[in-house]
N, C-alpha and C positions, 0 to 999 in steps of 0.2 A: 264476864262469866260470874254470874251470879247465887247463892244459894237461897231458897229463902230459909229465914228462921224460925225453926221452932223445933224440939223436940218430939222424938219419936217415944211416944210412951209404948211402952213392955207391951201392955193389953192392944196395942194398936200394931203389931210386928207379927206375923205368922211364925210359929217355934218347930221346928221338925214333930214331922205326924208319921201315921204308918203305913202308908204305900209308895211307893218308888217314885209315881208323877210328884209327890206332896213335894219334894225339893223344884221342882220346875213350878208349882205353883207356886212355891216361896217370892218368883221373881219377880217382884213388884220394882214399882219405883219406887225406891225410898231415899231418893239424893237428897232430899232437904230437910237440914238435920244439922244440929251444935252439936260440938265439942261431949258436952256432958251425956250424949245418948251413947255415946260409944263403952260407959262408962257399966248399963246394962246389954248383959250377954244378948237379950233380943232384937236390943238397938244394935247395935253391931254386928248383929246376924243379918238385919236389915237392910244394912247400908252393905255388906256385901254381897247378900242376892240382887243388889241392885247392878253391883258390876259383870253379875253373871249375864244379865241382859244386853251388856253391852260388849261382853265377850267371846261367849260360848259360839260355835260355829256354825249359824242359822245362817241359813240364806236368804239375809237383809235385804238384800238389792245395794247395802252400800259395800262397792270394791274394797276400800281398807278396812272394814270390819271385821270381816273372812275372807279365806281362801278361797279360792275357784271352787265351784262347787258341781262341775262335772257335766254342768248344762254348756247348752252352746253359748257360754258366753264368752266374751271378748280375747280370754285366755285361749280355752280352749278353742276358738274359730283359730287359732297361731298353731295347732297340732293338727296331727292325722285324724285324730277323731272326729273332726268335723269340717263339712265344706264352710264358705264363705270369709271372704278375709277380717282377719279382729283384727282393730286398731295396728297392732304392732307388726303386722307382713301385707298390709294394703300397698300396692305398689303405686296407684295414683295418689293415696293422704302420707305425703311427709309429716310425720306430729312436729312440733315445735313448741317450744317453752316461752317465747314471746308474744302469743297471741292463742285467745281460746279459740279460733278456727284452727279445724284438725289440732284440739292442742292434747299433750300428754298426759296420759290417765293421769290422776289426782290418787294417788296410796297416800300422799303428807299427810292432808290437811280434813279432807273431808268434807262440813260446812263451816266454815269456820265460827260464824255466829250463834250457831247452835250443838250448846255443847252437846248435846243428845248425842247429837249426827258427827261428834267431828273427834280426829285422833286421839287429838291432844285433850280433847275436854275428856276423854275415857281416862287417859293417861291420869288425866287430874285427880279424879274423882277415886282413882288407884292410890293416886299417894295419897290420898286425905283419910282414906279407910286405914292404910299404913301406920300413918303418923298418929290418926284418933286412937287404934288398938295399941299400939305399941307404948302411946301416952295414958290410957285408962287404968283403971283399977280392976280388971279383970284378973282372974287367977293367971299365972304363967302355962299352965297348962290349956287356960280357952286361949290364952293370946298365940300360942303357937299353931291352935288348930285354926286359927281365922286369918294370921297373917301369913302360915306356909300356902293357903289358896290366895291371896293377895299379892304375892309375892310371884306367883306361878303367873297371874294375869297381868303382871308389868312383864313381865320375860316375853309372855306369848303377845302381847301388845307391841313391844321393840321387836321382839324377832319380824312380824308383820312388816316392820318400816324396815329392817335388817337389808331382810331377803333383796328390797328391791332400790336401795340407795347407800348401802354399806353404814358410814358413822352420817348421825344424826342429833340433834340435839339431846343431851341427858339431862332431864328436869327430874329431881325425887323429893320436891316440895312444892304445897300448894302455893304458887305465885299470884301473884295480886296484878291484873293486867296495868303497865303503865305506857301511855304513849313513848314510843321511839322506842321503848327497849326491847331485848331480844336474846335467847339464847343460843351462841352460834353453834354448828356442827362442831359434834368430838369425831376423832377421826374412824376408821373403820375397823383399829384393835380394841383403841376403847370403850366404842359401842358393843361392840363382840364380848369383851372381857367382863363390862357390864350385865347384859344379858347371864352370862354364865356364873356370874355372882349371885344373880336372882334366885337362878334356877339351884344351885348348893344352897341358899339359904330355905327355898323353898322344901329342895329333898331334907334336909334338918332337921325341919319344924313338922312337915308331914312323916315323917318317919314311922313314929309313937304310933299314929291312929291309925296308919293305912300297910302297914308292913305286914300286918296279918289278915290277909285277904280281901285288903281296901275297906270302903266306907261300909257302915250297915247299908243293908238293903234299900233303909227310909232315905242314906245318906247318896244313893248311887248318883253317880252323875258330877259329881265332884270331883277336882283333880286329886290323884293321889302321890306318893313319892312316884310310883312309873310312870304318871305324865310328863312328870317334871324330867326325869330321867330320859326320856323317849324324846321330849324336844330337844334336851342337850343332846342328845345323840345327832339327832337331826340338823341343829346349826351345825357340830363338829363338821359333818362331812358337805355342808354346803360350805363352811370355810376352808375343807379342805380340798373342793372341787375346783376346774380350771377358770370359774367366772373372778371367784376370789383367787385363788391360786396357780399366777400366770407361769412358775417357777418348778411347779413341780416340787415343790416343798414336802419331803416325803415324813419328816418330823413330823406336821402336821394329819396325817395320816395316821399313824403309827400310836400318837394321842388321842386317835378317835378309836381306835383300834382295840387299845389297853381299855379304854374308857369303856366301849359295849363288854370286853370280858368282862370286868368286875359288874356292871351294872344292870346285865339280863338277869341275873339270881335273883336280886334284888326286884328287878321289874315281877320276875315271879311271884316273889312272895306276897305283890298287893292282888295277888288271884289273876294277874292275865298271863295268856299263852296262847299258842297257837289253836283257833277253836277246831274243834273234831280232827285235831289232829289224828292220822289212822284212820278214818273211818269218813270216808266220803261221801257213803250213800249213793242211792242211783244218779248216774252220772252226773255226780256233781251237788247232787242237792241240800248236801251238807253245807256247803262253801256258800250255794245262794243263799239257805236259810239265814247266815250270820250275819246277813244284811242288815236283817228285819226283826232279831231277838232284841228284847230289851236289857237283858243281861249277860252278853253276849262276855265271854273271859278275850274275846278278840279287841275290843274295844277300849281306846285307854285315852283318846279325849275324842269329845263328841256331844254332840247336842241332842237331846231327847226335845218328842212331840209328844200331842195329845190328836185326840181325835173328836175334840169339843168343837164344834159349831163357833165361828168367831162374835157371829152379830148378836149382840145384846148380853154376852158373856162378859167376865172378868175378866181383866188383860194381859192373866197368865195363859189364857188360850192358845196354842199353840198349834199348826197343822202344817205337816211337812208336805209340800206339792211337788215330791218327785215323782209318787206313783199314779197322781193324776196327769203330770206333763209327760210321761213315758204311755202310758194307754192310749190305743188307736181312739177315734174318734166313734165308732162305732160301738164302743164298750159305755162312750159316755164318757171319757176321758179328754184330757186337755190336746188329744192330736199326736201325740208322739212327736219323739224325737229322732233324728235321722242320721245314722251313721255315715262317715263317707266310705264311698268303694274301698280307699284306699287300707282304711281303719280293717276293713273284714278282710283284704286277701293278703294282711299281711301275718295274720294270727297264726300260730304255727301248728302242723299238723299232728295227727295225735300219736305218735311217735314223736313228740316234744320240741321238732327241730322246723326250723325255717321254710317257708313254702320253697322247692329251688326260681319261682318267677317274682321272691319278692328278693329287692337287689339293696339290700341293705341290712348290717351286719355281716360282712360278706365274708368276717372271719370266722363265723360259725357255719357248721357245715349243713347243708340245703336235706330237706328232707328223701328220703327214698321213693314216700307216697307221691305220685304223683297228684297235684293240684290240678280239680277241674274246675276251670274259673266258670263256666257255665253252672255250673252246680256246687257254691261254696261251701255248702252244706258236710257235704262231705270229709268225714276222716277229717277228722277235727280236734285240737285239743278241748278236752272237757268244757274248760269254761267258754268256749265261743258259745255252748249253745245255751248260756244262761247269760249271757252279754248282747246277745244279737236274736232279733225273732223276724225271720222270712215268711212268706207265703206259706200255707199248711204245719203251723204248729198250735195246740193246745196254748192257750194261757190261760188259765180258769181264776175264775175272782167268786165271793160271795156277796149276789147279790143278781138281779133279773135287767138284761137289756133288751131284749125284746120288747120290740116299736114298730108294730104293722108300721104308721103314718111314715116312719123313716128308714123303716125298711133295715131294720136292725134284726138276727134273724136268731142270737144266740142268747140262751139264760147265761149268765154267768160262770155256773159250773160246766156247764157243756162249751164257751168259748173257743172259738178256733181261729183263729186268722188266719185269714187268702186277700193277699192283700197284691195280686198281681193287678196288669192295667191293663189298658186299653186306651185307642185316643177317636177320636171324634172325626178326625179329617187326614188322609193320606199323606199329607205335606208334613204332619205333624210327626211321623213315625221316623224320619231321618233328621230332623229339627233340632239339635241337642237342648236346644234355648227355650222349644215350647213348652209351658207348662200345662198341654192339653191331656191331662193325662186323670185315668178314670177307673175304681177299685168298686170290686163285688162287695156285696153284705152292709148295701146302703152308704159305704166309703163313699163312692163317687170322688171327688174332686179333693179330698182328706185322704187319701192313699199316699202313705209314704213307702218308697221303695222299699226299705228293710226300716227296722224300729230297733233303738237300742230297749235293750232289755233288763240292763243291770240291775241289781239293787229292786228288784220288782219282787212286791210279796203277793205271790205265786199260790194258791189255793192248794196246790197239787205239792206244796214246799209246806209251806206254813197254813193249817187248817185253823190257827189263833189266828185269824186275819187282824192286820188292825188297822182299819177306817172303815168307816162308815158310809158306807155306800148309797146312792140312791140316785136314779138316771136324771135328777135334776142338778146335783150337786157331784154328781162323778166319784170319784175319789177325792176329791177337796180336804176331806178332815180325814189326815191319815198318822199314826202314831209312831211310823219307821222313823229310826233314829238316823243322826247323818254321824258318822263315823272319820274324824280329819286326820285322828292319827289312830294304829291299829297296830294288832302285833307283827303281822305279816311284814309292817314297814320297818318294824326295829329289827327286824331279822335281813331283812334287804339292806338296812342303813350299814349294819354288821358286815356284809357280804362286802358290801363296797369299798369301806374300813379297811377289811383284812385283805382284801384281792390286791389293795392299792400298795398295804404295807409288806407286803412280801409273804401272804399266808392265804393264796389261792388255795389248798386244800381245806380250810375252814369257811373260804367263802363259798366253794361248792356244797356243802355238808349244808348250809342256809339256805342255797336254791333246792337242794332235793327237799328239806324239810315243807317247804314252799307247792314245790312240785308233787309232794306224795300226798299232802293234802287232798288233793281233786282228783287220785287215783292214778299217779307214775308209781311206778315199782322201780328195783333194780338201778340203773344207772338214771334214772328220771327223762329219759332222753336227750342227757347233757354229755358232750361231745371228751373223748379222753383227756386231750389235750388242754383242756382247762385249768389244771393244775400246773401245768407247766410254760402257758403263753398267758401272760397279763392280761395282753389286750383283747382274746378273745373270751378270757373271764370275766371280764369289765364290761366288753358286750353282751355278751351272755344274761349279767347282772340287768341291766340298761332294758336287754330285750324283755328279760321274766319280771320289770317293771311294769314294761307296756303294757303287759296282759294283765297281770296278777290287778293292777291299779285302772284299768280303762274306766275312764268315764267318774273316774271318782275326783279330774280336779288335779291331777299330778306331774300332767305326761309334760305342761308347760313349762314349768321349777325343771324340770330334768333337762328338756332340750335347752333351757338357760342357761342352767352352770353347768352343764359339759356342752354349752359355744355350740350346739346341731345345727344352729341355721346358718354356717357356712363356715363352722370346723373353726373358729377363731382368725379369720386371717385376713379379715376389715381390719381396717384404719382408722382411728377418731380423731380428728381435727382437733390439736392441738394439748394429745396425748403423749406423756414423757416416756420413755425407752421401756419403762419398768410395766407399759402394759401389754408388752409385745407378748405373745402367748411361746413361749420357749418350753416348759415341757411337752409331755407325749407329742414329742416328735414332731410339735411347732404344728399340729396340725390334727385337733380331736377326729374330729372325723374320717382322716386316712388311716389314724390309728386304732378304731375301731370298724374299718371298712363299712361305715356309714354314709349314704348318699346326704351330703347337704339339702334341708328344706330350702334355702332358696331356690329361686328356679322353678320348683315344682309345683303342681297345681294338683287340688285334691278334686274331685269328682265323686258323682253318686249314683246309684244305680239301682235298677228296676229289672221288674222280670214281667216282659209284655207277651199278652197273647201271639201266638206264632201267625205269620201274614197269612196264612192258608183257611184259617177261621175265619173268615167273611172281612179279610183284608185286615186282621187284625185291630177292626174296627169295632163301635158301639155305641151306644146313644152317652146324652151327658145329664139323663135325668129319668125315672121311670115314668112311663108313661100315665096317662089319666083313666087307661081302662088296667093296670098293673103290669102293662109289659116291662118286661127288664130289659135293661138297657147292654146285659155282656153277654157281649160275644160268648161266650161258653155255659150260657146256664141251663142249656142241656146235658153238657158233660158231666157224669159222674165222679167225682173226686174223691179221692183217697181219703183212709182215716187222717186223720189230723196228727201231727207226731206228739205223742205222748211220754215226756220223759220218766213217768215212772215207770217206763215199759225199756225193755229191751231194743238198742236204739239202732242196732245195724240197719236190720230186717225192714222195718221201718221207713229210714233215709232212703234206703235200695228200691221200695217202692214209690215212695214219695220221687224219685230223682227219675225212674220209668214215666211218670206222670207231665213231671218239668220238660223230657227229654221230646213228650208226644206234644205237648198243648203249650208250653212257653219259653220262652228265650231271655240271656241276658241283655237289658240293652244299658248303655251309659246315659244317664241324667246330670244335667248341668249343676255344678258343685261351686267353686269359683268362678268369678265376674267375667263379662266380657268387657271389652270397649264400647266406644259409640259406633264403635266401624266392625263390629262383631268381630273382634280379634281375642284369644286368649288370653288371659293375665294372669301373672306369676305371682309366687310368694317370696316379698320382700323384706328382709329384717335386717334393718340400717345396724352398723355397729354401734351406734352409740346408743341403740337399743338394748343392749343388757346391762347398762346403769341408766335408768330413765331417768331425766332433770323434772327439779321441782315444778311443780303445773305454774301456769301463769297466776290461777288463784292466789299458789300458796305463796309463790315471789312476789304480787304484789300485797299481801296480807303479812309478810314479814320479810320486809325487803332487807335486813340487817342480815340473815343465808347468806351462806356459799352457794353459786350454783355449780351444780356438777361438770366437768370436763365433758365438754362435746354439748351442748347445751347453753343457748344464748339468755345472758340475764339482763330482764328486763326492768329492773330497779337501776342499770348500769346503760341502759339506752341499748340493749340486746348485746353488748359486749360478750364473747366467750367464755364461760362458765371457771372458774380454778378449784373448784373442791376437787381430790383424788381420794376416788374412794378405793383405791388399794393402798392408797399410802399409811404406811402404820404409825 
């Protein structure tokens, strides 16, 4: 790992300018650089926009970079939000740490020989800006405002390896690579204890410049004392949850507990809170719009875009491809994404409480409304229908898709999705396996059952669109920010904190705040007895996660440290007494009346023309004199639902429509066999501490490798790292 040399001259470092992108433009590379540049304020401005590139939480494509980031990936295929098995619940790939077939995610290492791409070289490149600012001639006042963000990006860099191997090695100086040597794993308090040293030195030193309503404007995008605050909140209760905390250690609790009293004031004061708190707007449209503001007071670490064209630009370019990967194919979008069945009827009704036919949380009491699974649509908490888009609803964009040749039939603002099917061949209508399946308005063979919706900037929400549209490039260059932590989270973190330490009346007072946001009144739909049963507060909390966070990336860290895929009560091979899971009741799952994901299979679902429509049949292309190929395009169909409109009236016709011309039917979600049998979701216990990948074992064979996990420096011998051990 090498730098090269030479100095960053002042006139050669971009200095803050005055608009809000100019900090995301700042982000150059600037790794290569002495000692003495640190020594001007623009060199060491430089050298830390460089770690913002390798921090901030873009969606890289590299796993230990960032967090899940709400797409179907590898994470999220292991949740309800999506069919298909990720890595870690495949029940035919055992991962294994001895061999990179079927081997275990890589969060260590990343590439190793390139420090760009790889943990530890981010790590590095952290202390060096540390060590350079802390060693320069800088006033006390610039060193504090440049190492309190330097200091926030080792905390957020450990907490990364934290989450998913407990203690890990602690290097806080740039090392000089020498053959054979090696930093071994510190255990799992003093990696923790570490981390939480960061983040105090961090809130310290950002104090001064961010206490009074965060960064300037120029400066937005930068951590402040509340980011710093907001992740310590957030490690407290992952080390106080049951993955670290097999004891029930209520001390630990009760520290996270004290710790959000004193420190939501504080998170105020650098300007975030709950955004549109009180005022929701039509159904919900408040909540969506926060998505997509660029200065959103909801937002407290997060990555901003631009909506610049990448090719032939400067390589601060930036373009967020969530609203191009969520847009049907028809819009010119990247195809949409596909919620599973399971994800939509478990969303709860809009009386706030549980569907009564979804069988988990079964401590919370089942809603009154009756759930018509034929038409999920219906009577619905607020945000499903800014989370989920079915057949007949508005989603308007700026910008023209109309394409005789493709038979694309909507401008932008007029959009509507119908996005029911149809199949080609009678065999195929009982088939669960065929993907013969066939969508109006030029879809054809791109028709996805239902589409998730989240986070989509909405025309009818946000008339400041921001990307750039054009039916060649879709939404490609889009400037929605991606948001990894938020206030709604520190208020949930709170909830969990206080419910845990014996102050359920404070933690329901966070879900209503939560809840009144998107338009509950009165009780929020939260059940009496909250204040007085732990475990149906805690489910409660868990459950107003699911929703409140769908799709943003979260729901897999939740069903981790509270043990969901099968309540804690595997075994790991060659695990000491101290990992037996003995609090709640030696069993998270019974004690939350949560159905264990193992076992279960997520599934996806469509709404097919009714068999009476010419067999529920259609062609699979239109024709060469322009015949259409669906079954129903003589049928006249309903306005499109319009959420700026009044939504009963609306659904009630729309759902008369569904009830005459189409039906729900199940779509293949997880795998089958060779022998077309079912497969379940599997998640081995020694999947919630992963061992080191084979890369990173054999690129630093001097590691512990973790308990339950064969090390292959040792000839695949069993692992002895404990990562509960303090």
């Amino acid at each position: 790992m090498k730098f090269k040399s030479y100095i960053i001259a002042a006139a050669a470092c971009l200095a803050f300018s005055s608009c809000s992108d100019d900090f995301m433009k700042d982000m150059k590379n600037y790794e290569s650089t002495t000692p003495e540049a640190y020594n001007y304020y623009s060199g060491a401005l430089g050298r830390l926009a460089d770690l913002y590139m390798l921090s901030l939480p873009y969606n890289t494509g590299y796993d230990w970079q960032v967090p899940s980031s709400g797409s179907a990936d590898d994470q999220s295929k292991c949740t309800e939000e999506y069919s298909g098995f990720g890595a870690f619940v495949n029940p035919q790939n055992e991962l294994t740490a001895i061999s990179n077939t079927n081997g275990v995610p890589d969060y260590f290492q990343g590439v190793a020989n390139k420090i760009r791409q790889s943990v530890w070289g981010r790590i590095r490149d952290i202390n060096d800006v540390i060590a350079g600012v802390s060693g320069s001639t800088l006033t006390e006042e610039q060193k504090s405002e440049l190492l309190g963000q330097a200091y926030f990006l080792r905390a957020w860099s450990y907490y990364m390896l934290f989450k998913w191997y407990g203690g890990v090695p602690i290097i806080t100086k740039v090392l000089n690579p020498v053959p054979g040597a090696g930093t071994p794993r510190s255990t799992t308090k003093e990696t923790y204890d570490f981390i939480m040293e960061d983040l105090d030195t961090s809130v310290a030193m950002l104090k001064a410049c961010t206490e009074n309503g965060g960064w300037p404007v120029t400066e937005y995008g930068r951590p402040t004392m509340a980011t710093a605050l907001a992740l310590k909140g957030r490690l407290m209760v992952l080390y106080a949850s049951p993955l670290f905390n097999r004891t029930n250690d209520k001390t630990r609790w009760t520290d996270a507990y004290n710790f959000f009293t004193e420190a939501i004031p504080e998170i105020n004061k650098c300007g975030n809170n709950l955004a549109y708190e009180g005022n929701p707007g039509s159904n919900a449209s408040n909540w969506a719009k926060m998505f997509i503001e660029e200065l959103s007071t909801e937002g407290i670490w997060f990555a901003q875009y631009n909506d610049i064209a990448t090719g032939g630009t400067p390589d601060y370019a930036k373009n967020n491809g969530w609203e191009n990967g969520i847009r049907p194919s028809n819009s010119f979008g990247g195809g949409g994404k596909t919620p599973s069945a399971a994800m939509i009827d478990l969303f709860p009704m809009k009386d706030g409480k549980r569907p009564a036919s979804y069988n988990s949380y079964t401590v919370l009491n089942p809603s009154d409304i009756p759930y018509k699974r034929d038409l999920p649509f219906l009577d619905r908490d607020p945000r499903f229908y800014r989370t989920f888009a079915f057949p007949g609803v508005c989603w308007a964009f700026e910008g023209d898709a109309i394409n005789a040749e493709k038979h694309y039939p909507y401008s932008g603002k007029d959009y509507q999705l119908w996005n029911y099917v149809w199949y080609t061949k009678a065999e195929d209508r009982n088939n669960i396996e065929s993907g013969d399946t066939y969508g109006p308005d030029g879809l054809l063979g791109n028709a996805k059952g239902m589409y998730v919706r989240k986070g989509t900037d909405d025309l009818h929400v946000n008339p400041a669109y921001r990307y750039a549209y054009s039916q060649g490039n879709g939404f490609k260059f889009s400037a929605t920010p991606n948001m990894e932590i938020r206030y709604a989270e520190v208020l949930l973190n709170y909830a969990e904190a206080a419910c845990q330490a014996g102050h359920p009346d404070v933690a329901v007072e966070q879900i209503k705040k939560v809840r009144s946001r998107v338009g509950y009144t009165g009780d929020c739909g939260l059940q009496a007895n909250l204040s007085s049963n732990e475990a149906a507060c805690m489910a409660a909390i868990l459950y107003e996660r699911q929703i409140e966070f769908a799709y943003e990336g979260k729901r897999f860290d939740d069903l981790r440290r509270w043990m969901l895929f099968d309540g804690g009560q595997g075994s790991v091979a060659g695990a000491p007494a101290t990992w037996k899971l003995t609090g709640w009741g030696g069993n998270t799952c019974n004690y939350l009346g949560f159905a264990p994901l193992n076992g279960t299979r997520r599934e996806n679902m469509e709404f097919r023309v009714q068999e009476k429509y010419n067999g529920g049949l259609g062609g699979d292309k239109w024709g060469s004199d322009g015949s259409n190929p669906d079954p129903l395009k003589d049928v006249e169909r309903p306005a499109a639902i319009d959420y700026r409109q009044d939504l009963e009236p609306q659904l009630q016709t729309l759902s008369e429509w569904y009830q005459t011309y189409l039906e729900r039917a199940t779509k293949k979600g997880d795998s089958y066999n060779s022998d077309h049998v079912q497969l379940y979701m599997d998640y081995r216990p020694n999947y919630y501490f992963p061992g080191l990948s084979y890369g990173a074992m054999t690129a630093n064979p001097t590691l512990e490798q973790t308990i339950g996990w064969g090390d292959v420096a040792k000839g695949g011998a069993p692992g002895t790292f404990d990562p509960l051990a303090e």
